[in-house]
PDB file of N, CA, C and O in Angstrom:
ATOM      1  N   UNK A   1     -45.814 -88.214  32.715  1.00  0.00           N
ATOM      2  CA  UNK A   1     -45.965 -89.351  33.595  1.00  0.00           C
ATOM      3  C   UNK A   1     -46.983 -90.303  32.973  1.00  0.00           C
ATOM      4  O   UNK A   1     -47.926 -89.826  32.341  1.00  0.00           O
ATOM      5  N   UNK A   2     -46.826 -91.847  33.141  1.00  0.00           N
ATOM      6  CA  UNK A   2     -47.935 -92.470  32.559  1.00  0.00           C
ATOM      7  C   UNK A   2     -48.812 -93.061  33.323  1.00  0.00           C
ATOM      8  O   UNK A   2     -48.431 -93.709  34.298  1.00  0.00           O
ATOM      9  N   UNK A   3     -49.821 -92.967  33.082  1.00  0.00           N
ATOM     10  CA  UNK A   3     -50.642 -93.572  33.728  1.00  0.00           C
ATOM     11  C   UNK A   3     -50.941 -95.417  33.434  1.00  0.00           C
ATOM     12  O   UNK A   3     -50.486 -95.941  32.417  1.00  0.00           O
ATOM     13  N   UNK A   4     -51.615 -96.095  34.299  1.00  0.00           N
ATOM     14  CA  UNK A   4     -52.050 -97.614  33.971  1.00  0.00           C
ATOM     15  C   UNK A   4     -53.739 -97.140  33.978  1.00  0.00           C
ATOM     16  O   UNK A   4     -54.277 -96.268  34.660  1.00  0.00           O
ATOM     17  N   UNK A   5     -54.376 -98.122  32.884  1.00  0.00           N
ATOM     18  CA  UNK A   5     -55.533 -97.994  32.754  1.00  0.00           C
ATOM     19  C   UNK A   5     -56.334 -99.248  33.232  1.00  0.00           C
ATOM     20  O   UNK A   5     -55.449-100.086  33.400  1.00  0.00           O
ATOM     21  N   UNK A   6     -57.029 -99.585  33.412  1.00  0.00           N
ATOM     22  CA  UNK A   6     -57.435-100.825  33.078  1.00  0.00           C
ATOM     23  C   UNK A   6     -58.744-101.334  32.652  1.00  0.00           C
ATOM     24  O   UNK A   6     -59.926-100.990  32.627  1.00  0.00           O
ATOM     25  N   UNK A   7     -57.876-102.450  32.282  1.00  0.00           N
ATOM     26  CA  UNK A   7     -58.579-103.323  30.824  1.00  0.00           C
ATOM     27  C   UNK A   7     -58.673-104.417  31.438  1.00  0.00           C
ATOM     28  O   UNK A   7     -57.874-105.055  32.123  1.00  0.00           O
ATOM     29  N   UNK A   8     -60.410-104.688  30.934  1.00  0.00           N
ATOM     30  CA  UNK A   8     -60.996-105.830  31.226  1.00  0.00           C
ATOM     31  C   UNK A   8     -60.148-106.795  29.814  1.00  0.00           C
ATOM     32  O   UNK A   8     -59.705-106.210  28.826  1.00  0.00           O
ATOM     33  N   UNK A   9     -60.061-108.322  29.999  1.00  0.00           N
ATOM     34  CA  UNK A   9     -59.813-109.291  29.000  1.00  0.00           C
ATOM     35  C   UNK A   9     -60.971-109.640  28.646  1.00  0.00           C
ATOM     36  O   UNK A   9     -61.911-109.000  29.117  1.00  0.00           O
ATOM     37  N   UNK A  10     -61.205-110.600  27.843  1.00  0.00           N
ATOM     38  CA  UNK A  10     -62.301-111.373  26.915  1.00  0.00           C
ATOM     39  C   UNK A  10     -62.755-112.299  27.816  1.00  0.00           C
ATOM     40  O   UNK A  10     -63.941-112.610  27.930  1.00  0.00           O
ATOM     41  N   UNK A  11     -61.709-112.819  28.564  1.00  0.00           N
ATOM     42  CA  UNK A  11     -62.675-113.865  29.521  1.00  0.00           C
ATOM     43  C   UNK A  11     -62.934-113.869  31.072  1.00  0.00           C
ATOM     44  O   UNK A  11     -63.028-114.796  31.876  1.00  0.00           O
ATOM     45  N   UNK A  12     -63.058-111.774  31.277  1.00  0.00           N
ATOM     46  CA  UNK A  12     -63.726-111.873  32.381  1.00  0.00           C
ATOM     47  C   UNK A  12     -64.995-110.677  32.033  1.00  0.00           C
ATOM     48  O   UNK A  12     -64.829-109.755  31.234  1.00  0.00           O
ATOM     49  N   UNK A  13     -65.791-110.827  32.520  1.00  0.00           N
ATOM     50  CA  UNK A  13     -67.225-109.878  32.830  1.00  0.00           C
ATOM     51  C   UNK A  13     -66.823-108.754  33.649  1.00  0.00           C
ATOM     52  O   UNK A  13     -65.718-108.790  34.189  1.00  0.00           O
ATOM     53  N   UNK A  14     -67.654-107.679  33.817  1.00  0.00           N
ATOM     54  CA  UNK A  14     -67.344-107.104  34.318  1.00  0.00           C
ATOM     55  C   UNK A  14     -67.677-106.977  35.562  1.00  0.00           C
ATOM     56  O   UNK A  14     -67.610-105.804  35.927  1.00  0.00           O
ATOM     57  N   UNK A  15     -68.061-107.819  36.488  1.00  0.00           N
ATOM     58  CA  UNK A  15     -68.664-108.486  37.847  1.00  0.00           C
ATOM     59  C   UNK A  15     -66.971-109.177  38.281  1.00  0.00           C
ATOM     60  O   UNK A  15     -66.592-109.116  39.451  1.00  0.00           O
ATOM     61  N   UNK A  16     -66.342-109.623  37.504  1.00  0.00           N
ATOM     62  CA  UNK A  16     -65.084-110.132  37.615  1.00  0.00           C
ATOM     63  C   UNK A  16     -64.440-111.557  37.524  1.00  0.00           C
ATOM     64  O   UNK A  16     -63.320-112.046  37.675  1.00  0.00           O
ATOM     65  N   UNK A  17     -66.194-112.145  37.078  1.00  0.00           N
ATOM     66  CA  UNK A  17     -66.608-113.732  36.827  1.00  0.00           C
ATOM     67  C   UNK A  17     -66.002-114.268  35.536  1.00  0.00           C
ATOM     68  O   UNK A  17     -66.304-113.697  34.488  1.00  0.00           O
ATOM     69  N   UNK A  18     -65.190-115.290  35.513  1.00  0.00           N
ATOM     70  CA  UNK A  18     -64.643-115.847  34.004  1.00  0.00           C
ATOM     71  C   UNK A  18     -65.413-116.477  33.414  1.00  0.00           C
ATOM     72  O   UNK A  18     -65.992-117.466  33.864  1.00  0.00           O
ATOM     73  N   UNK A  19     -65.546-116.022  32.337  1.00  0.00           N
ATOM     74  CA  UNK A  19     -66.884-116.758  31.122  1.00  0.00           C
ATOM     75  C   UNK A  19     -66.110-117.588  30.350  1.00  0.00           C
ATOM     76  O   UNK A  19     -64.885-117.617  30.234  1.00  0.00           O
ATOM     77  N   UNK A  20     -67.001-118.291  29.811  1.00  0.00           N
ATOM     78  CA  UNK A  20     -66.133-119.589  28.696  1.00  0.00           C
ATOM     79  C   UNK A  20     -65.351-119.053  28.046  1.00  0.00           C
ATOM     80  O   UNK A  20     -65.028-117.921  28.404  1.00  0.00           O
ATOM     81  N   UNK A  21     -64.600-119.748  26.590  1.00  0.00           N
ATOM     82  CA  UNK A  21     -63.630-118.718  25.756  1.00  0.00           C
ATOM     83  C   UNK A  21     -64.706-119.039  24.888  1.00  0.00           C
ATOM     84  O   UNK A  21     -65.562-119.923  24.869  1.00  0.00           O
ATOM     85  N   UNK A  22     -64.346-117.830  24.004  1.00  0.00           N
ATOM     86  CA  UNK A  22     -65.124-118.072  22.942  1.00  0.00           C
ATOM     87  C   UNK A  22     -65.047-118.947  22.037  1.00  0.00           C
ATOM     88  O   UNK A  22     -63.925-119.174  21.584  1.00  0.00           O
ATOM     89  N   UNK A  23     -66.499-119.884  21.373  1.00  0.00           N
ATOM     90  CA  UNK A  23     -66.450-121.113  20.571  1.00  0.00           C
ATOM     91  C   UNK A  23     -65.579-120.956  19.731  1.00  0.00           C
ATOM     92  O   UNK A  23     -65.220-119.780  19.665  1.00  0.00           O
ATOM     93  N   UNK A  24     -64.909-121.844  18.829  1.00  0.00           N
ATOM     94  CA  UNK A  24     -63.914-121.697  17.767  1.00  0.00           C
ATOM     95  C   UNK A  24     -62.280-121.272  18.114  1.00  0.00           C
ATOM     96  O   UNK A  24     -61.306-121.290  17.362  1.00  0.00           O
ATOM     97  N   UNK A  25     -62.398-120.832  19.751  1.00  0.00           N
ATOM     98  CA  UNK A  25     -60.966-120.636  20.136  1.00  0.00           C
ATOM     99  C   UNK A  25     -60.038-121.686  20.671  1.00  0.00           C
ATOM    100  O   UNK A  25     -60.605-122.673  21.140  1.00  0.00           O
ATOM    101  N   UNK A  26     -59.001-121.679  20.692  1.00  0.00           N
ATOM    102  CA  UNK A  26     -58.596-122.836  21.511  1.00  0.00           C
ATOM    103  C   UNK A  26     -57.384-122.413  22.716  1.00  0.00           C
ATOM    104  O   UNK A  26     -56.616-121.467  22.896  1.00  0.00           O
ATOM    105  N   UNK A  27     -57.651-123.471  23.277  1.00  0.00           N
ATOM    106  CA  UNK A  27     -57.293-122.878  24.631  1.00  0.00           C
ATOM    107  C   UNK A  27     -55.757-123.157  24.836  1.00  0.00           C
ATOM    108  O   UNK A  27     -55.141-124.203  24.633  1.00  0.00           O
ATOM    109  N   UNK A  28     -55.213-121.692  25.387  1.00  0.00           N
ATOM    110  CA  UNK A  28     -53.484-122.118  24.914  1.00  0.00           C
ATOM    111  C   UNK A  28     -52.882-123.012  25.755  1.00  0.00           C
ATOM    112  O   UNK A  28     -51.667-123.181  25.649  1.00  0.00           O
ATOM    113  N   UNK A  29     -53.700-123.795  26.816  1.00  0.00           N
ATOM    114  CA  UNK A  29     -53.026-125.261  27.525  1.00  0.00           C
ATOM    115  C   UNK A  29     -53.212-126.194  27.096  1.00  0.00           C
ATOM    116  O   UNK A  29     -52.784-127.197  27.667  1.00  0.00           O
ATOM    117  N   UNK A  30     -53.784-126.277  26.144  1.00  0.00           N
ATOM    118  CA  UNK A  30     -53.613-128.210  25.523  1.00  0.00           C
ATOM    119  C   UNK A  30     -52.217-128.315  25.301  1.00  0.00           C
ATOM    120  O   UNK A  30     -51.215-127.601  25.244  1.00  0.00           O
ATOM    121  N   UNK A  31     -52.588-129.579  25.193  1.00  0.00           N
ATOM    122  CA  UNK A  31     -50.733-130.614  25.449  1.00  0.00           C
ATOM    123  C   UNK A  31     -50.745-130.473  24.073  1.00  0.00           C
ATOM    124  O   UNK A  31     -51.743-130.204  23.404  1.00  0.00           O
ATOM    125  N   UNK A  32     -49.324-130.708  23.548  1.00  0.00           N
ATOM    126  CA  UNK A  32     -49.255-130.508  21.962  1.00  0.00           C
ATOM    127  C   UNK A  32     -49.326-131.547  21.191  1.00  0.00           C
ATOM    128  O   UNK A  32     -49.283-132.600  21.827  1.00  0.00           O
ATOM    129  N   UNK A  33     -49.415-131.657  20.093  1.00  0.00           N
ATOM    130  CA  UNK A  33     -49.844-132.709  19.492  1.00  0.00           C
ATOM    131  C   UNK A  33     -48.858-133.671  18.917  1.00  0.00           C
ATOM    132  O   UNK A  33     -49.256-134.603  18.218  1.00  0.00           O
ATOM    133  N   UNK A  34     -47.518-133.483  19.188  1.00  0.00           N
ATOM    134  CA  UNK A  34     -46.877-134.171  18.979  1.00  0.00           C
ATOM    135  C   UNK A  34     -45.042-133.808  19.133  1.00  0.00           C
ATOM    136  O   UNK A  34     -44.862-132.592  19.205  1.00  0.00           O
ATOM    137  N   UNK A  35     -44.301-134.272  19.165  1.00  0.00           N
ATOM    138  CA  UNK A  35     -43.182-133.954  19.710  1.00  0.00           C
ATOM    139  C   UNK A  35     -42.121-133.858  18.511  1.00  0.00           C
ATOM    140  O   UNK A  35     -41.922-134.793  17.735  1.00  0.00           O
ATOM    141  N   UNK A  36     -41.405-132.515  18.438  1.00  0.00           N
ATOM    142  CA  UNK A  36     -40.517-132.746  17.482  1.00  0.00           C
ATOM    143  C   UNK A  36     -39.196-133.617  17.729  1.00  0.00           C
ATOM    144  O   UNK A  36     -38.580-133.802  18.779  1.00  0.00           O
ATOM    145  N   UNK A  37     -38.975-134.051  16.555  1.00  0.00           N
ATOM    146  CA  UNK A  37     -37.334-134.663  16.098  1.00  0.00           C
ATOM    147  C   UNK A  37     -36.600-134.057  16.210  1.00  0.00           C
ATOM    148  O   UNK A  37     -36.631-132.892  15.812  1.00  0.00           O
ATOM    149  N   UNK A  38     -35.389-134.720  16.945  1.00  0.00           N
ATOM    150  CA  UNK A  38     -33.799-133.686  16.374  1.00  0.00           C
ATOM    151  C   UNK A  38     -33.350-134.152  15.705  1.00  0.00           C
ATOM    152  O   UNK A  38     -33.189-135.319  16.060  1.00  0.00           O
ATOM    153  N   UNK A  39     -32.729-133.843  14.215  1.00  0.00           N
ATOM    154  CA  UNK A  39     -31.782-133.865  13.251  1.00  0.00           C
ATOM    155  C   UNK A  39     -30.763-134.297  13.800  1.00  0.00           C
ATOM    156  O   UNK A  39     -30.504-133.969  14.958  1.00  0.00           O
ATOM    157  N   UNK A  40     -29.834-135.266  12.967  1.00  0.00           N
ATOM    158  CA  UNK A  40     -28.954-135.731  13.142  1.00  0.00           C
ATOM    159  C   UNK A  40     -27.206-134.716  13.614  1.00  0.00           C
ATOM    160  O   UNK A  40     -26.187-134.972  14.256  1.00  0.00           O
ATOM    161  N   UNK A  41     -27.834-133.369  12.705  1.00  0.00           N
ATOM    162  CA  UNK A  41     -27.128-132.192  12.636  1.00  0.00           C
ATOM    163  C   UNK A  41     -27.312-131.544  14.360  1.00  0.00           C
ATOM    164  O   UNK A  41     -26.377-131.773  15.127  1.00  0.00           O
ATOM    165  N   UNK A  42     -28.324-130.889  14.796  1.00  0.00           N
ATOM    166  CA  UNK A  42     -28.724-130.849  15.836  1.00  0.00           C
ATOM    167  C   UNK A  42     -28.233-131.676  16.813  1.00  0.00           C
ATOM    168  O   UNK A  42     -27.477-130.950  17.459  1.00  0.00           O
ATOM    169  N   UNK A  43     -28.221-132.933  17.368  1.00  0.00           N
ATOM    170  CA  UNK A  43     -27.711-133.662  17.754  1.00  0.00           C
ATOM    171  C   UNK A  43     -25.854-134.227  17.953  1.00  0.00           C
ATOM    172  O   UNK A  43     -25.336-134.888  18.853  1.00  0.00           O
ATOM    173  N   UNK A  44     -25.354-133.720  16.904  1.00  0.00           N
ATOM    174  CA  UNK A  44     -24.200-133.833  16.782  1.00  0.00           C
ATOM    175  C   UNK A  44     -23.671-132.331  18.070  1.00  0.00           C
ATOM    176  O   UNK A  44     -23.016-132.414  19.109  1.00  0.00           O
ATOM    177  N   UNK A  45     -24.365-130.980  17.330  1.00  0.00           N
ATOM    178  CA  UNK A  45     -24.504-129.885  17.920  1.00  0.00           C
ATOM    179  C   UNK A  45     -24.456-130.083  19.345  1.00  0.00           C
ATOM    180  O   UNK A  45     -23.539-129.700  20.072  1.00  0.00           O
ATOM    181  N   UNK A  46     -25.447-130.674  19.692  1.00  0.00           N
ATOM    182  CA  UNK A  46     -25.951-130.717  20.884  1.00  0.00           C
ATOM    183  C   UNK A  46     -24.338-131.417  21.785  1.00  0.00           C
ATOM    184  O   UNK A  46     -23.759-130.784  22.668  1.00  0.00           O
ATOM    185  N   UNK A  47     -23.872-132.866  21.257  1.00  0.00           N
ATOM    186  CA  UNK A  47     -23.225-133.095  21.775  1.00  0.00           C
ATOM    187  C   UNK A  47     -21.720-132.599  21.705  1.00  0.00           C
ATOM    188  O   UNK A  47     -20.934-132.599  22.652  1.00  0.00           O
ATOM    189  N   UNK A  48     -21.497-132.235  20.587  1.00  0.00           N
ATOM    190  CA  UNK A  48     -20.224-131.012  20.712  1.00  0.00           C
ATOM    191  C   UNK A  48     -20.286-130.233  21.741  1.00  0.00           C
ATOM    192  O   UNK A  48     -19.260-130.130  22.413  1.00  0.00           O
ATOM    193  N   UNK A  49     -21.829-129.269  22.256  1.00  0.00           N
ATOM    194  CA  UNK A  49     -21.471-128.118  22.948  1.00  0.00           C
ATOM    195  C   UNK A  49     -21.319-128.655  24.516  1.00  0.00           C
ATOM    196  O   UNK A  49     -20.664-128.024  25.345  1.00  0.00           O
ATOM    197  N   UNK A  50     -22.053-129.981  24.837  1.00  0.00           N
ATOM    198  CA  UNK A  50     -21.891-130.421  26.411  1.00  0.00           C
ATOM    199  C   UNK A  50     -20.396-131.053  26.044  1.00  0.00           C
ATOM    200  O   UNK A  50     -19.933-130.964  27.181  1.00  0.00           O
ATOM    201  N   UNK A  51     -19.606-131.472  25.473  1.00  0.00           N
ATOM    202  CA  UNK A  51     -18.211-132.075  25.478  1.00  0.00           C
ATOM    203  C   UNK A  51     -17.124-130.776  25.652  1.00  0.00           C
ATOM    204  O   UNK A  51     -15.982-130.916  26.089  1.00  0.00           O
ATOM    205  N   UNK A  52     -17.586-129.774  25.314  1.00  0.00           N
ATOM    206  CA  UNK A  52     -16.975-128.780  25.538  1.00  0.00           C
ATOM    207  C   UNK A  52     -16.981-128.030  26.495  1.00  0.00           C
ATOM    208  O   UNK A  52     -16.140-127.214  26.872  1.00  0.00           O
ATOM    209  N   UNK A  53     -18.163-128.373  26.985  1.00  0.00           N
ATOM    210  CA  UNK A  53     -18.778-127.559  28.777  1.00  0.00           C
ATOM    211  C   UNK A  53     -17.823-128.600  29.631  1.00  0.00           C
ATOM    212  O   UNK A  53     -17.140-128.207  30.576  1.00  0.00           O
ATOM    213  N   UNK A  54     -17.851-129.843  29.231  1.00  0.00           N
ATOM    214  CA  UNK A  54     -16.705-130.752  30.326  1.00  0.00           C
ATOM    215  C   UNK A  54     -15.082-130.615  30.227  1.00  0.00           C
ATOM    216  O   UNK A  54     -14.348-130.760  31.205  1.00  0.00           O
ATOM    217  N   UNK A  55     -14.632-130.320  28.933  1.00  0.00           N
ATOM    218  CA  UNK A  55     -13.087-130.068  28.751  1.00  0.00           C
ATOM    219  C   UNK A  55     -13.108-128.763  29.697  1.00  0.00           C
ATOM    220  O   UNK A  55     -12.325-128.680  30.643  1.00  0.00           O
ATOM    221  N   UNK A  56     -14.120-127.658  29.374  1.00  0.00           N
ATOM    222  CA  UNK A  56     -14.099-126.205  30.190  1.00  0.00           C
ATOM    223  C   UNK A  56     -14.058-126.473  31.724  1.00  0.00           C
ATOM    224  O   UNK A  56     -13.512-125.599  32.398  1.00  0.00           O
ATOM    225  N   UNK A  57     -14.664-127.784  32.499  1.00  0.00           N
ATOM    226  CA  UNK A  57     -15.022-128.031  33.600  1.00  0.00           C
ATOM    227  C   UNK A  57     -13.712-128.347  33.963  1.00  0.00           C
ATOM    228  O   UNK A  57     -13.315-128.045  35.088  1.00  0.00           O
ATOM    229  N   UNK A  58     -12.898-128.986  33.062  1.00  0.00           N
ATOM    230  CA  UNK A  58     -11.545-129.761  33.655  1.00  0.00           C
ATOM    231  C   UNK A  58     -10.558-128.854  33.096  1.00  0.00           C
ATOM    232  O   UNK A  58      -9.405-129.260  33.241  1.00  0.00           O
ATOM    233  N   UNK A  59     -10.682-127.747  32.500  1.00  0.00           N
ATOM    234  CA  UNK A  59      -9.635-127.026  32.722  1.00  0.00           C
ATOM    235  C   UNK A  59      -9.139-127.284  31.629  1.00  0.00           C
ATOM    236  O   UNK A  59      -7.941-127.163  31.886  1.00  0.00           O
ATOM    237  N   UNK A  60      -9.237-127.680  30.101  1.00  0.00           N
ATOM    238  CA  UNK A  60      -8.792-128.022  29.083  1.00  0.00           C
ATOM    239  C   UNK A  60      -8.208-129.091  28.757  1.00  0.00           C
ATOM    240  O   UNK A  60      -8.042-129.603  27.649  1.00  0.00           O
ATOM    241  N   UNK A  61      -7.718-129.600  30.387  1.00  0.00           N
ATOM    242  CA  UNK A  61      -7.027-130.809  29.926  1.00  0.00           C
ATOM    243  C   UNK A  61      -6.741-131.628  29.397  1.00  0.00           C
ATOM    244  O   UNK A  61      -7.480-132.609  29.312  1.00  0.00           O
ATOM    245  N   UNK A  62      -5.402-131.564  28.748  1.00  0.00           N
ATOM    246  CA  UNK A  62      -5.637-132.638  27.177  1.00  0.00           C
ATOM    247  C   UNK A  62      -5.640-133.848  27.578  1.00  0.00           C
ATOM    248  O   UNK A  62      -5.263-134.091  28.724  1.00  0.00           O
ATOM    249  N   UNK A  63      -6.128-135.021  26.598  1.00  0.00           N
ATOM    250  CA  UNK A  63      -6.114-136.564  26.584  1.00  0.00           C
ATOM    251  C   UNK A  63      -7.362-136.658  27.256  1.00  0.00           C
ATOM    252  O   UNK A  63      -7.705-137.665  27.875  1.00  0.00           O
ATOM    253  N   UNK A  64      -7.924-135.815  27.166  1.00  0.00           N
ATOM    254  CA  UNK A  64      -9.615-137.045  27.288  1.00  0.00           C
ATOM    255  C   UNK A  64     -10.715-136.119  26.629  1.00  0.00           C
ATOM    256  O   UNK A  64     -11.746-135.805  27.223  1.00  0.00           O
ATOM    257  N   UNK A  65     -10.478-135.812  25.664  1.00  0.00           N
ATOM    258  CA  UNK A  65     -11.147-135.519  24.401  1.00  0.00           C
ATOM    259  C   UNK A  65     -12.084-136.618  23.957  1.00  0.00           C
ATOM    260  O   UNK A  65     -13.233-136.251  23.708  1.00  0.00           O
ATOM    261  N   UNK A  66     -11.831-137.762  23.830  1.00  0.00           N
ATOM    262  CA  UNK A  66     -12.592-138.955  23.567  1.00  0.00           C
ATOM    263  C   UNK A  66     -13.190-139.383  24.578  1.00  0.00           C
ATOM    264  O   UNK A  66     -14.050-140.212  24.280  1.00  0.00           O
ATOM    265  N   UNK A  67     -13.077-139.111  25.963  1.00  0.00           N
ATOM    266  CA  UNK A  67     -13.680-139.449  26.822  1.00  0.00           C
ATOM    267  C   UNK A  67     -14.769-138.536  27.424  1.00  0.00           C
ATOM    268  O   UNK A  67     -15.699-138.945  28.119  1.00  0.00           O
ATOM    269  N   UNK A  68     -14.533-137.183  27.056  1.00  0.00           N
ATOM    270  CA  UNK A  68     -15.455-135.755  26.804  1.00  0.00           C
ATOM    271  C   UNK A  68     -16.425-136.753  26.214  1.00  0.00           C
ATOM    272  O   UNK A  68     -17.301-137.355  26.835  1.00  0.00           O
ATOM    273  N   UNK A  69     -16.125-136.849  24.840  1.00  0.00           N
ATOM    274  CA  UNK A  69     -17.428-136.483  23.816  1.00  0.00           C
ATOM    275  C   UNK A  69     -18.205-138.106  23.826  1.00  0.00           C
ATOM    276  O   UNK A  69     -19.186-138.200  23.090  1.00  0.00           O
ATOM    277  N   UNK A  70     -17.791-139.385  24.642  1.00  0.00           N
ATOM    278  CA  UNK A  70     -18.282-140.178  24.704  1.00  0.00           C
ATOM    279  C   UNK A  70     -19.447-139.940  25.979  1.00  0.00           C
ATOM    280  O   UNK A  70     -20.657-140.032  25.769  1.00  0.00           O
ATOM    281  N   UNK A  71     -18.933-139.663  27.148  1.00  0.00           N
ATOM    282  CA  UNK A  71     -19.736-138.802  28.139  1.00  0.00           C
ATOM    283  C   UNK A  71     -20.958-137.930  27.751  1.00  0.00           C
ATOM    284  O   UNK A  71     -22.071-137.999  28.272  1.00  0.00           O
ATOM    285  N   UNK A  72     -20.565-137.083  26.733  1.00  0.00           N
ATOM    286  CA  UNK A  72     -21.636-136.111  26.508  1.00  0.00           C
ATOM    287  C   UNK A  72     -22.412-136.860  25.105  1.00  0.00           C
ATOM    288  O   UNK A  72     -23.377-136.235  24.665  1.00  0.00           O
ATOM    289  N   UNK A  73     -22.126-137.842  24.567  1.00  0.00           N
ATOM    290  CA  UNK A  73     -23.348-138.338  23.869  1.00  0.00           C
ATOM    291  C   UNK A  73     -24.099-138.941  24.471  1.00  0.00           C
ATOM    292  O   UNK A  73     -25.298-139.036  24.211  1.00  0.00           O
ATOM    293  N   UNK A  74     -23.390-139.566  25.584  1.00  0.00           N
ATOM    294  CA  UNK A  74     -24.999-140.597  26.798  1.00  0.00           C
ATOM    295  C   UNK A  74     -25.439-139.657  27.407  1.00  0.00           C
ATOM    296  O   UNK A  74     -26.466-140.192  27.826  1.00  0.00           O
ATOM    297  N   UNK A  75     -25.481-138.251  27.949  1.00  0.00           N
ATOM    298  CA  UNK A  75     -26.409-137.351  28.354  1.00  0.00           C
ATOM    299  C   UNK A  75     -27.091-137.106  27.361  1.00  0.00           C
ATOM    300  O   UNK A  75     -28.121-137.769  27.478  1.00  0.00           O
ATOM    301  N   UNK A  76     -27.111-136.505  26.402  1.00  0.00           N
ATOM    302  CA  UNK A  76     -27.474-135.787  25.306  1.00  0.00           C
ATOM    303  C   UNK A  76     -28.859-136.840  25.173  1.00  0.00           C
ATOM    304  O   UNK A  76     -30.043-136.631  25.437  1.00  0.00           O
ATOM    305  N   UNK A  77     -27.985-138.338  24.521  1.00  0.00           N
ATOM    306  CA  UNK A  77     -29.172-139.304  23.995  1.00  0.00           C
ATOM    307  C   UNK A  77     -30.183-139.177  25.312  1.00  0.00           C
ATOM    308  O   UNK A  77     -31.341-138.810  25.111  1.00  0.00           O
ATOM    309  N   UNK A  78     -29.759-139.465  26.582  1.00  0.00           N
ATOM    310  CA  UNK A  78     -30.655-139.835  27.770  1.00  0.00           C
ATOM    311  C   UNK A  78     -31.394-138.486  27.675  1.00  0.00           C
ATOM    312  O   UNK A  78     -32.594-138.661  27.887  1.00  0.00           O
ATOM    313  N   UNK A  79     -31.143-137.453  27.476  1.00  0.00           N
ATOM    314  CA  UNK A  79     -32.449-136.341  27.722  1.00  0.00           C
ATOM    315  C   UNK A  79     -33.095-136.590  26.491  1.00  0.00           C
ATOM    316  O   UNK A  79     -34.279-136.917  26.580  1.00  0.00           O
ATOM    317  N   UNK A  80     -32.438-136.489  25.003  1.00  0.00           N
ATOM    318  CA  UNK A  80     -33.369-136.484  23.890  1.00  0.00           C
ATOM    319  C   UNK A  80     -34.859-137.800  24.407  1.00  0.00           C
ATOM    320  O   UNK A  80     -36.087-137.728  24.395  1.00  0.00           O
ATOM    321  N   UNK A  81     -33.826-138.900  24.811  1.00  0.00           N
ATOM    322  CA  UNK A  81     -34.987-140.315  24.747  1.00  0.00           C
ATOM    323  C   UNK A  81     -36.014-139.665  26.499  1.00  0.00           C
ATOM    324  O   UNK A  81     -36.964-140.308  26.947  1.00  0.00           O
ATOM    325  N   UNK A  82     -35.624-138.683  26.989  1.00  0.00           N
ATOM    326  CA  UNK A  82     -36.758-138.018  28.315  1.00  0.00           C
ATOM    327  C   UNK A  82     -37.741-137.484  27.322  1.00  0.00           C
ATOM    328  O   UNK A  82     -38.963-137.533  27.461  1.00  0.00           O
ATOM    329  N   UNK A  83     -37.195-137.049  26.461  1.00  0.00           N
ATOM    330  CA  UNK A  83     -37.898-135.629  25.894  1.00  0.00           C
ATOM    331  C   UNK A  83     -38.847-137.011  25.038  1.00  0.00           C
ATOM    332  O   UNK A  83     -39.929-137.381  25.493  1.00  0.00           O
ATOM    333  N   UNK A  84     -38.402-137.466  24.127  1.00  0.00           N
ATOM    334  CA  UNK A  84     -39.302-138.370  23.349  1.00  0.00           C
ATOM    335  C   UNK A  84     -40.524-139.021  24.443  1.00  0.00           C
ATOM    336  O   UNK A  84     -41.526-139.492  23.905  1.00  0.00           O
ATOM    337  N   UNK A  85     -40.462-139.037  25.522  1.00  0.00           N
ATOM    338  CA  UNK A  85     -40.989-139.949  26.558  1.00  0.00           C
ATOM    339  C   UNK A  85     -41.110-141.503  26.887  1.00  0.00           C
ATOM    340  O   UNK A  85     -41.938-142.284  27.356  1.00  0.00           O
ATOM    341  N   UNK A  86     -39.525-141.512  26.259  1.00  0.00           N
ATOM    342  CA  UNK A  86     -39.336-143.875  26.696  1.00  0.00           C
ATOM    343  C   UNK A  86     -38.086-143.384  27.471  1.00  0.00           C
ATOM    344  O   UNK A  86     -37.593-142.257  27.431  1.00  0.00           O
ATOM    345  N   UNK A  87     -37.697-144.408  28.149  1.00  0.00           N
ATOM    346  CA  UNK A  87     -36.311-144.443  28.456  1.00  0.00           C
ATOM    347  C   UNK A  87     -35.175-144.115  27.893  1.00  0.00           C
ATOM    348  O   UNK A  87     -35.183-143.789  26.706  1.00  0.00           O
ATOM    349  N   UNK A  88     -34.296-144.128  28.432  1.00  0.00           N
ATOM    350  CA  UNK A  88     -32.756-144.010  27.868  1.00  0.00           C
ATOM    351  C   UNK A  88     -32.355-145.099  27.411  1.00  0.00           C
ATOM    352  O   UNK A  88     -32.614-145.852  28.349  1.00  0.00           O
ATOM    353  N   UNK A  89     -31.770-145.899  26.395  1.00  0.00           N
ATOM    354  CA  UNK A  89     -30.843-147.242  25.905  1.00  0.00           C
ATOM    355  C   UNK A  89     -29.432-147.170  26.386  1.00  0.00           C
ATOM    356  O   UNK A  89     -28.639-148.070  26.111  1.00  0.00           O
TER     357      UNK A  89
END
């Protein structure tokens, strides 16, 4: 059978009070420093797999294949340009 032990962390005392972190550490909530790019490759990806989630939605139905993948590039762009943090074009 196992037992649980317990273990104090680094940033509490043993009173149960949280002490600073230690100097030189950094603290794993800072905002990040900058936002990655998607590749043109990625992006293509991206919008292949939502054009295909909509043909799946409609049942395969042929003749709007072009109307799939025009659909799923204005989502795609509108979240990438959320994610960048400006608007959608």
């Amino acid at each position: 059978m196992a037992t649980r032990r317990s273990v104090e962390t680094p940033a509490t005392t043993a009173s149960g009070a949280r002490s600073a972190p230690a100097k030189g550490k950094r603290s794993t909530s800072s905002k990040p420093a900058g936002r990655a790019t998607v590749s043109a490759e990625d992006r293509r990806t991206m919008i292949a797999e939502a054009a295909y989630l909509r043909a799946e939605r409609r049942g395969f139905d042929p003749g709007h294949e072009t109307e799939d993948w025009l659909a799923a590039e204005e989502e795609v762009d509108a979240l990438l340009a959320l994610g960048q943090g400006g608007p959608a074009q």
